[in-house]
C-alpha positions as CSV (number, residue, x, y, z in Angstrom):
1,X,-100.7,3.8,-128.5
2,X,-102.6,6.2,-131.3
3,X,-100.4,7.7,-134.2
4,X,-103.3,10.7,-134.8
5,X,-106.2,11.4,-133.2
6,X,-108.4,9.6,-135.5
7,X,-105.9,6.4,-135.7
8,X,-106.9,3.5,-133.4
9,X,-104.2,1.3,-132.4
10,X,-104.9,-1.7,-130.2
11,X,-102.8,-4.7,-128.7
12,X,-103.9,-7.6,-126.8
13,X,-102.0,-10.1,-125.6
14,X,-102.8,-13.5,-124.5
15,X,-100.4,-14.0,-121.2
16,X,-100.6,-17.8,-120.9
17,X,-99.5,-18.8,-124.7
18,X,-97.3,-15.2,-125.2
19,X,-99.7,-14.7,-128.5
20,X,-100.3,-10.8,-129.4
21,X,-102.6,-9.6,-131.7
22,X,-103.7,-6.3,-132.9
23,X,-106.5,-4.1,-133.9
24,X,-105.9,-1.2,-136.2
25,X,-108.5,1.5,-137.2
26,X,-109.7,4.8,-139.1
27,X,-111.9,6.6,-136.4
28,X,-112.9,9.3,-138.9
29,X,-114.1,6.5,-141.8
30,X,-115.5,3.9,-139.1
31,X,-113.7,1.0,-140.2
32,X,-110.8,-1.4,-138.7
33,X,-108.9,-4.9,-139.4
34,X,-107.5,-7.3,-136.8
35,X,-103.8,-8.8,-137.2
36,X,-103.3,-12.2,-136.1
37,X,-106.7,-12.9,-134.1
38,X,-106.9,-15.3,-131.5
39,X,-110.1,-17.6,-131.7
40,X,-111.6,-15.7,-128.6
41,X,-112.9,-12.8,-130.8
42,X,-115.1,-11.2,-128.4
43,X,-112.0,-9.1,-127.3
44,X,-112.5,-7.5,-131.0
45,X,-115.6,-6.8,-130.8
46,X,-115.8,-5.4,-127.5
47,X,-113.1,-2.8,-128.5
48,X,-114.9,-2.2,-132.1
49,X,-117.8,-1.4,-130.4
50,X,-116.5,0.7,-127.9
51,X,-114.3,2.9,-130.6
52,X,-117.3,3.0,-133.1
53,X,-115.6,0.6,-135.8
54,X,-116.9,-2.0,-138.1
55,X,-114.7,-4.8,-138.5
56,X,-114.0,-5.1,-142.1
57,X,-111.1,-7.4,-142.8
58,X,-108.5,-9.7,-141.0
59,X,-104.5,-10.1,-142.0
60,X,-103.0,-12.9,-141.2
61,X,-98.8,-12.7,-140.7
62,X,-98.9,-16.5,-141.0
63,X,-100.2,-19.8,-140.6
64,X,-100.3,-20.0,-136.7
65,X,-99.0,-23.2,-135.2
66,X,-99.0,-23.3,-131.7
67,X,-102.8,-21.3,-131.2
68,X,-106.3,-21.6,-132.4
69,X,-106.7,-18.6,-134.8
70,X,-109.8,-16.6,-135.3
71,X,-110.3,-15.8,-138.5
72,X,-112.5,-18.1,-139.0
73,X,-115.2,-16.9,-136.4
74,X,-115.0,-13.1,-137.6
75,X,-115.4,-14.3,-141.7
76,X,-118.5,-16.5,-141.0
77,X,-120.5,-14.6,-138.1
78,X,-119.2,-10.5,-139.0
79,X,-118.2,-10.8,-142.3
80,X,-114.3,-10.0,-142.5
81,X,-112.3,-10.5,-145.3
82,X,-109.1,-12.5,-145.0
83,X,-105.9,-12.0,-146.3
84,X,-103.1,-14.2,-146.6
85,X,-99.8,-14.3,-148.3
86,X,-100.1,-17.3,-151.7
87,X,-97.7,-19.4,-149.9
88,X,-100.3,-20.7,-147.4
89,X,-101.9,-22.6,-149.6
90,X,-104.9,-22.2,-147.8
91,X,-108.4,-23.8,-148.2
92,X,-110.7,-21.3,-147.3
93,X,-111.8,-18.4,-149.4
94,X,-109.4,-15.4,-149.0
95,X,-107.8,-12.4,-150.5
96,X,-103.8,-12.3,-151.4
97,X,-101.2,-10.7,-150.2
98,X,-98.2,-9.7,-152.4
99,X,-94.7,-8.5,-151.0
100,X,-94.9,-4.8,-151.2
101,X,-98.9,-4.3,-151.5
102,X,-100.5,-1.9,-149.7
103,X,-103.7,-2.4,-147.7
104,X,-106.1,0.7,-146.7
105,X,-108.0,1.1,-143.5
106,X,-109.1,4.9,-144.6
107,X,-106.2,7.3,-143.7
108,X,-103.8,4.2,-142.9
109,X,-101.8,2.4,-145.4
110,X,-100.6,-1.1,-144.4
111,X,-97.8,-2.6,-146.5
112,X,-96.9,-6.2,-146.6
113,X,-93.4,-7.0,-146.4
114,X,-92.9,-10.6,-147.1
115,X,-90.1,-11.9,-144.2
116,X,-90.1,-15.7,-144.5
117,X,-88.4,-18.1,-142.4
118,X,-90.6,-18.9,-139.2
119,X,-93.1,-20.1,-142.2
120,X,-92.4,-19.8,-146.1
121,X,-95.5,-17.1,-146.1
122,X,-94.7,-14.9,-143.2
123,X,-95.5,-11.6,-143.5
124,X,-94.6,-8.2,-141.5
125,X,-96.9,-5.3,-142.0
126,X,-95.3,-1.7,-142.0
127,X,-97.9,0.6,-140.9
128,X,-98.5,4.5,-141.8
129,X,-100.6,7.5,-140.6
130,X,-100.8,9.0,-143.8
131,X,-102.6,12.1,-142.3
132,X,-98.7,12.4,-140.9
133,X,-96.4,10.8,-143.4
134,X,-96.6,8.7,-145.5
135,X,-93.3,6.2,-143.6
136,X,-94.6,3.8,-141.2
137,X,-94.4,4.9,-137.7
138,X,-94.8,1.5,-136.6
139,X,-94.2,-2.5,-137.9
140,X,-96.4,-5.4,-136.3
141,X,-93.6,-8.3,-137.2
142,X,-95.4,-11.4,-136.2
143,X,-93.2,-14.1,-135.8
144,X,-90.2,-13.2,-137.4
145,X,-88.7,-10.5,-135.7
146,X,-89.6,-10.5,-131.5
147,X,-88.2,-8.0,-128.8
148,X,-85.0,-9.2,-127.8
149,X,-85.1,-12.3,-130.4
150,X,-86.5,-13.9,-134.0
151,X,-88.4,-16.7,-134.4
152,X,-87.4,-20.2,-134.8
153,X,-86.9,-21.5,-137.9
154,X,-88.0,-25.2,-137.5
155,X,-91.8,-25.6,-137.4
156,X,-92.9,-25.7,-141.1
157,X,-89.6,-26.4,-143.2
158,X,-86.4,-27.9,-142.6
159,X,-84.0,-25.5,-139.7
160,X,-81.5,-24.6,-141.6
161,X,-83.6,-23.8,-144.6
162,X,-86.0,-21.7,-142.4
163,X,-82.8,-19.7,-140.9
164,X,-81.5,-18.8,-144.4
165,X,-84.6,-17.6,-144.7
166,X,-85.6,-15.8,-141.7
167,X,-81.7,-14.1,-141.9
168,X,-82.8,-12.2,-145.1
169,X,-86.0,-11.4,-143.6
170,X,-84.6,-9.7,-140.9
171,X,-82.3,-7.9,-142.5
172,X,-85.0,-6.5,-144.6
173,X,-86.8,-5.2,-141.5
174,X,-83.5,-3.8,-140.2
175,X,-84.0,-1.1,-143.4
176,X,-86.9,0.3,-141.8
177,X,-85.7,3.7,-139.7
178,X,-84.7,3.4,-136.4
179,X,-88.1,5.2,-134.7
180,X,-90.3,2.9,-136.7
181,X,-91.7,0.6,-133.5
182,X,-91.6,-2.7,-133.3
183,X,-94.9,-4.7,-132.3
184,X,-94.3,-8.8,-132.6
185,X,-96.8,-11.3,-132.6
186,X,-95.0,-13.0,-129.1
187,X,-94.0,-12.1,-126.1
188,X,-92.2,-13.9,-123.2
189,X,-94.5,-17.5,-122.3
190,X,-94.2,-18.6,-126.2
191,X,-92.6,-22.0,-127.6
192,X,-92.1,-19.9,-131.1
193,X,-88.9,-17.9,-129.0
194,X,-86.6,-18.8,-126.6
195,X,-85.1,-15.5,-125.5
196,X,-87.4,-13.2,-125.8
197,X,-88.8,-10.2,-123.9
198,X,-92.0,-9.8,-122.4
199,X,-92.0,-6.1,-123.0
200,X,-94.6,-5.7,-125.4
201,X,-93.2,-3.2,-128.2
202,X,-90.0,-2.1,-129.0
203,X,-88.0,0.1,-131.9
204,X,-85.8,-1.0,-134.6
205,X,-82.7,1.1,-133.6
206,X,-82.9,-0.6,-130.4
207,X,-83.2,-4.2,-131.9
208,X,-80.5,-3.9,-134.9
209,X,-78.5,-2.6,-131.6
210,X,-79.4,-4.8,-129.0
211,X,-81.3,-7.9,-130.4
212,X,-78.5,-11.0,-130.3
213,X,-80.3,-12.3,-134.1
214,X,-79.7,-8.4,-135.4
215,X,-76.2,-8.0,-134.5
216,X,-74.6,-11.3,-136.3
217,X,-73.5,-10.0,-139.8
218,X,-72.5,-13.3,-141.1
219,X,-75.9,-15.5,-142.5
220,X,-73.7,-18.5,-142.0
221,X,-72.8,-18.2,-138.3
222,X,-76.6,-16.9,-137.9
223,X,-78.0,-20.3,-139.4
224,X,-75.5,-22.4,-136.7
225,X,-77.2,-20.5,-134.0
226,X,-80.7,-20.5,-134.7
227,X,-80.7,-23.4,-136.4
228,X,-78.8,-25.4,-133.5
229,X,-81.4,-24.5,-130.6
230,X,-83.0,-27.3,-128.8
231,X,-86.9,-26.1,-128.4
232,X,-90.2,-28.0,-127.5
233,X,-92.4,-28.1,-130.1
234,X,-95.8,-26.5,-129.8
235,X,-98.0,-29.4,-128.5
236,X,-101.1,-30.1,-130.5
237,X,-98.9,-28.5,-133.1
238,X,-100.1,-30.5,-136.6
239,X,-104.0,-30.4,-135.5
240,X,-103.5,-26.8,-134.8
241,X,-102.3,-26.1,-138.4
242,X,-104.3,-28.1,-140.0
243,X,-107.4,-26.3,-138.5
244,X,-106.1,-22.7,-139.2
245,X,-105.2,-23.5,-142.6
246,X,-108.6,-25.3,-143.5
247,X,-112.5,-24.7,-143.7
248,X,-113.0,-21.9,-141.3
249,X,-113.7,-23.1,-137.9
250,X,-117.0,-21.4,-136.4
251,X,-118.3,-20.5,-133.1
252,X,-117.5,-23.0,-129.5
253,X,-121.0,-24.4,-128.5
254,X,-122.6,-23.4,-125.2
255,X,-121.2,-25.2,-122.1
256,X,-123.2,-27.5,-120.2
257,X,-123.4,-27.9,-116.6
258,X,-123.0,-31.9,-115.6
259,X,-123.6,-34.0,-112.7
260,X,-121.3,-36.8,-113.7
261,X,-118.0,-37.2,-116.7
262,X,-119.5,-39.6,-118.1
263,X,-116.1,-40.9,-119.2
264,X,-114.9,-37.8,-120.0
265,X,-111.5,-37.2,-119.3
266,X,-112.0,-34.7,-116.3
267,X,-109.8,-32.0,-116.0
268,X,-109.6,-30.6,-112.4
269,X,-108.6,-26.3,-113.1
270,X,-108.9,-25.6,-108.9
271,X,-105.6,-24.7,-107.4
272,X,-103.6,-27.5,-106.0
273,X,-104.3,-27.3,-102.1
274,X,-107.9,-27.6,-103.2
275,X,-107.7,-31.0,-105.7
276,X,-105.4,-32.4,-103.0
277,X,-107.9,-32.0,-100.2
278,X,-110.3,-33.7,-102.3
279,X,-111.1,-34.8,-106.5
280,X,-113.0,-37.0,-108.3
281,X,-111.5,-40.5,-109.4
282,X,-109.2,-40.3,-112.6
283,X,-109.2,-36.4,-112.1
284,X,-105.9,-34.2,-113.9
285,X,-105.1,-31.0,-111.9
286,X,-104.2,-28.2,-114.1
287,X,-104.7,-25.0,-112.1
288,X,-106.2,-22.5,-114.1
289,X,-104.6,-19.5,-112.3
290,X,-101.4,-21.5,-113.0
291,X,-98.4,-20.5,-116.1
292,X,-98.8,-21.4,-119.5
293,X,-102.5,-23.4,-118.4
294,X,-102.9,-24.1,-122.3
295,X,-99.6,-25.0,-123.1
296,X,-99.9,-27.9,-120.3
297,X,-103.6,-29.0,-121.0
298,X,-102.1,-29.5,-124.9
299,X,-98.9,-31.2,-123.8
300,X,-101.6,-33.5,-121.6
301,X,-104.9,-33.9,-123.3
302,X,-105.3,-35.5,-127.1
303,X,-107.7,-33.4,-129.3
304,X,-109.8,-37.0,-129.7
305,X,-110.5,-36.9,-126.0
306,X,-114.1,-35.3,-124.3
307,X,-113.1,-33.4,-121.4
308,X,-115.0,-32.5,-118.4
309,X,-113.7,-29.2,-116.6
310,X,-114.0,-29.5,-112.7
311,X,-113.5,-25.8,-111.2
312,X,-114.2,-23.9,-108.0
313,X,-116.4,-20.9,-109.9
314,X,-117.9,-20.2,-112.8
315,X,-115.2,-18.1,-113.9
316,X,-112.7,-20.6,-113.6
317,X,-115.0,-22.7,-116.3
318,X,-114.8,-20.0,-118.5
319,X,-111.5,-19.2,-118.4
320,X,-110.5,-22.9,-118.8
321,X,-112.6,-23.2,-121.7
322,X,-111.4,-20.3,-123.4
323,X,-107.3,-21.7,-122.8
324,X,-108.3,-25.6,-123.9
325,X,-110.3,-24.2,-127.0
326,X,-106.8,-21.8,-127.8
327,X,-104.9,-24.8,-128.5
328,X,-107.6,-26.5,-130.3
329,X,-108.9,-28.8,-127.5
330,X,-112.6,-28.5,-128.8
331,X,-114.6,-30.8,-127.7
332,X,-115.6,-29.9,-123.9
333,X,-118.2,-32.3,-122.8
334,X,-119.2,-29.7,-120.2
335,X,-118.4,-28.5,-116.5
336,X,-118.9,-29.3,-112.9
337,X,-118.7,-26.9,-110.1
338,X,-119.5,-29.2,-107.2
339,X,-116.9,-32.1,-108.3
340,X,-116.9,-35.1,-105.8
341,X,-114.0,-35.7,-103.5
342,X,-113.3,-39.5,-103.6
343,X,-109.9,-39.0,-103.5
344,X,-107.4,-37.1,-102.2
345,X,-103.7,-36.3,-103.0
346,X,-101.0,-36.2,-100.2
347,X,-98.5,-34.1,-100.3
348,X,-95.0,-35.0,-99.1
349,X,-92.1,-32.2,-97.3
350,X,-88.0,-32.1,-98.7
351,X,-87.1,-33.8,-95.2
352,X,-89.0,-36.4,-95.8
353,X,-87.7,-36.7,-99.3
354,X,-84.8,-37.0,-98.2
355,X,-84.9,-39.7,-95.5
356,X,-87.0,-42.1,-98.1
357,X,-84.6,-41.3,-101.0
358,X,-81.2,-42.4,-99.0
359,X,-83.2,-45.4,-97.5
360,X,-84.4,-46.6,-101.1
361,X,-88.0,-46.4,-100.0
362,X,-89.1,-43.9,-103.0
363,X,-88.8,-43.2,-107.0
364,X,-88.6,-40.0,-106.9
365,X,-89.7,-38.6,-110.5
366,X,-87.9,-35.3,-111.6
367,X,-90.7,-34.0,-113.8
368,X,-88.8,-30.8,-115.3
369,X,-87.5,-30.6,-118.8
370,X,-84.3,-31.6,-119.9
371,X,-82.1,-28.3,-120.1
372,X,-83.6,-27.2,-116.4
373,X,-82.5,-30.9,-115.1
374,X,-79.4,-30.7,-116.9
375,X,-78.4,-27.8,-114.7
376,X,-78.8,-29.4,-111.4
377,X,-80.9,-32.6,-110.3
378,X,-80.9,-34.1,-107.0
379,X,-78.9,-37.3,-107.2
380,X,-81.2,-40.7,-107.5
381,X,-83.5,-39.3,-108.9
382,X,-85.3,-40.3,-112.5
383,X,-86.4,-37.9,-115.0
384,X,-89.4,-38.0,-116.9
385,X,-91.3,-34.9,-118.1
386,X,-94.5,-34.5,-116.7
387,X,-96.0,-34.2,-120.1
388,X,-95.3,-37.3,-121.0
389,X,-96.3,-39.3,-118.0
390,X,-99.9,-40.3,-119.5
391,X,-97.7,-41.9,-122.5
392,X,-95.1,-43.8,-120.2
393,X,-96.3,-43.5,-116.7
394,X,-96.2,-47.0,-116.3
395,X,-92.5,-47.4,-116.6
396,X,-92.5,-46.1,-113.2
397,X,-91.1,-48.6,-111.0
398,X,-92.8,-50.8,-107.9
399,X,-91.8,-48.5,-104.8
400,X,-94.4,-44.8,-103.9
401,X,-93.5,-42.2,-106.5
402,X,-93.0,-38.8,-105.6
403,X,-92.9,-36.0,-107.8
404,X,-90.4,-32.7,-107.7
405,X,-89.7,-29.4,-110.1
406,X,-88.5,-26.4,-109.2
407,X,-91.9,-25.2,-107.4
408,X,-94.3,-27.8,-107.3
409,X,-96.6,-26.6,-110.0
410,X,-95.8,-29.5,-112.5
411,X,-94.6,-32.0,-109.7
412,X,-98.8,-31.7,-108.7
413,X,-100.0,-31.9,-112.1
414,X,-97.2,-35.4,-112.5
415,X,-98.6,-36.4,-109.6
416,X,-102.4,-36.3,-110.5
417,X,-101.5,-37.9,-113.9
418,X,-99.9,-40.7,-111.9
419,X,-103.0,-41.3,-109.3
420,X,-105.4,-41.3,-112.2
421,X,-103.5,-44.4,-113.5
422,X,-103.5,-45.8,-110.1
423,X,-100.4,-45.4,-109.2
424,X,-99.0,-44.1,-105.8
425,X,-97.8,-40.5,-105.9
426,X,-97.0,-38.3,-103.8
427,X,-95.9,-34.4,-104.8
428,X,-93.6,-31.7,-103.7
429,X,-95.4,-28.7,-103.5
430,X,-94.2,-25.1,-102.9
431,X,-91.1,-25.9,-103.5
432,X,-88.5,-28.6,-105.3
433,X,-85.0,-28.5,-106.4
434,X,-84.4,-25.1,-106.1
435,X,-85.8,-25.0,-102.5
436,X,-83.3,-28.1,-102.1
437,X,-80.4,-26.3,-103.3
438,X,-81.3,-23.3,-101.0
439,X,-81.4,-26.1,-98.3
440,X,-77.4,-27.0,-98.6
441,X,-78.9,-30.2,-100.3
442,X,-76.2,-31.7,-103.0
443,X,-77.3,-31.9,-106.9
444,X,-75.3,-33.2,-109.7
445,X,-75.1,-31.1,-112.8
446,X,-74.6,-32.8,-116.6
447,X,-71.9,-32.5,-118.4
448,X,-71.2,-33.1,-121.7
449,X,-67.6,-34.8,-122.5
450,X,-65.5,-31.8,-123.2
451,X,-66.9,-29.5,-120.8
């Protein structure tokens, strides 16, 4: 979306983590910052080249916590300023944002409005076409306000303290007129939002009407609901700060091709039907064409650990390495595209679930999180996560496992985790719980006392 003719306007979005991020630019004066870049800058450049921009400074709404930022990369190699609000007590050199500054990118003025809450610095930025008005025609809002919900309040600061916080903050965005558009820093797929939207953009008249966090007046009923929510935390989380708030982190070195892991942890980024037909010994199946492939490879893999990625192309390498390096797993020993097929993983069907399960033959291992069991499990079964299997996999019991969600994505990945500790697994593929509810088969929903 372009404001003028010579305004450049550019969103990307990283599907598998929700992240957005933007590139804004004067096409007349050749110049252009990036909001919130992820740490695979080559999208940036790409699109400054192609619109005839030199990239001259990058604005950071906040301290990210749940992605590799890419500031870093674009100060060091192309020589962008960054800019940060004073309460991120950064360490690496930077320029200061102040509440109600405005930054130029020729014809387009950029005011900071300081919304805190998500993070003590967050930061909006109202942007204007001044060769149209000088009002902002749009706001990119980062991770305070988000289509159809606001950010939680829990990841840098205590909840309630956060929500006072963000409650204010939104309220100040809610000033802004109701045509200004609304571009947030997340979309659907993120652990910074529950309800969200995975529209991309939206207006403030339609989020002070429509938005849940807009319409409660009261700040103290506001801080019992946001505060209140039960939410994963972004894995990798502390590391992941840590890194974006320190020394600048550079360029990812070249990958190299392998023959062997080397004892590497190897993770196996083929689709399912293809590890379970054959994988190397001690292999973890993430499918890269999978949801959310980051998400799981952080919730799996411990930033200390080498990994080795096993894929079917060269593609899938690269688009594996570009997710693990997202959530600031780093250090990739290399890749294999022939992986060896030692093993193999066997699949199991409901009915035979079912036989095995009333016969006491099986453990069978709900893998799902807690609110999706809590609205329907399949009685005698046992719940563990599946991201926390390579922490307490071995209080799995003596009898063959086998592994269920709602569509088999995560019972596969359980069930690799499982076999590469040597234990006997067995997953439900293309389909679980759901599929057993369709089926007529009985589950037993939680309750809590009261309910």
């Amino acid at each position: 979306m372009v404001a003028s003719k010579f305004v450049i306007f550019r969103q990307f979005v990283d599907d598998g983590l929700g992240c957005a991020s933007y590139l804004v630019g004067d096409e007349n004066e050749g110049t252009a910052v990036v909001v919130d870049p992820a740490y695979a800058i080559e999208q940036y450049l790409d699109e400054a080249s192609r619109q005839h921009v030199r990239l001259i400074g990058v604005l950071e709404t906040h301290t990210h916590a749940d992605h590799l930022a890419g500031h870093g990369r674009l100060a060091r190699d192309h020589g962008c300023t960054v800019y940060v609000h004073p309460a991120a007590e950064v360490e690496y050199p930077h320029e200061l944002l102040e509440d109600g500054g405005t930054f130029e990118v020729g014809a387009i003025a950029i005011r900071t409005i300081h919304t805190p809450g998500h993070r003590p610095e967050h930061c909006a930025f109202a942007i204007a076409d001044r060769t149209r008005a000088d009002d902002p025609w749009l706001v990119l809002t980062g991770d305070s306000l988000f289509v159809g919900d606001a950010a939680r309040p829990d990841l840098a600061i205590e909840s309630r303290s956060g929500a006072e916080g963000l409650f204010h903050s939104l309220r100040r965005l809610a000033e802004l007129p109701d045509g200004v558009e609304v571009y947030p820093g997340h979309v659907a797929g993120s652990l910074c939002g529950a309800g969200m939207s995975s529209k991309a953009s939206s207006t403030i008249g339609f989020e002070r009407r429509f938005n849940p966090a807009m319409t409660i007046p009261n700040e103290e009923e506001f801080v019992e609901e946001s505060a209140g929510r039960s939410q994963l935390r972004p894995p990798n989380m502390e590391r992941i700060v840590a890194l974006n708030c320190g020394p600048f982190v550079g360029k990812p070195q070249p990958l190299e091709r392998l023959t062997n892991a080397d004892g590497a942890t190897i993770v196996d980024v083929r689709d399912v039907d293809a590890f379970a037909a054959g994988h190397a010994h001690g292999a973890i199946n993430v499918p890269i064409a999978g949801s959310a492939f980051s998400t799981k490879s952080a919730f799996l893999l411990s930033p200390e650990e080498a990994v080795v990625i096993h894929a079917a192309t060269a593609d899938e390498v690269e688009r594996a390495a570009h997710g693990l390096r997202a959530v600031a797993l780093l250090d990739i020993a290399g890749y294999m595209l022939d992986p060896p097929s030692d093993e193999r993983l066997t699949p199991i069907e409901l009915d035979e679930v079912e036989r095995l399960l009333a016969a006491g033959e099986i453990e069978v291992l709900d893998v799902r999180e807690k609110d999706e069991r809590d609205g329907g499990y399949i009685a005698g079964t046992r719940h563990i996560p599946y991201r926390l299997l390579r922490v307490c996999g071995d209080r799995v019991g003596d009898k063959p496992v086998v592994t269920i969600c709602n569509t088999g994505a995560r019972a596969a990945i359980a069930a690799s985790v499982l076999a590469a500790n040597g234990i006997d697994a067995r997953p439900v593929l293309h389909g679980g719980v759901f599929t057993w509810q369709e089926r007529g088969g009985h589950t037993v929903e939680f309750r809590r006392c009261g309910t």
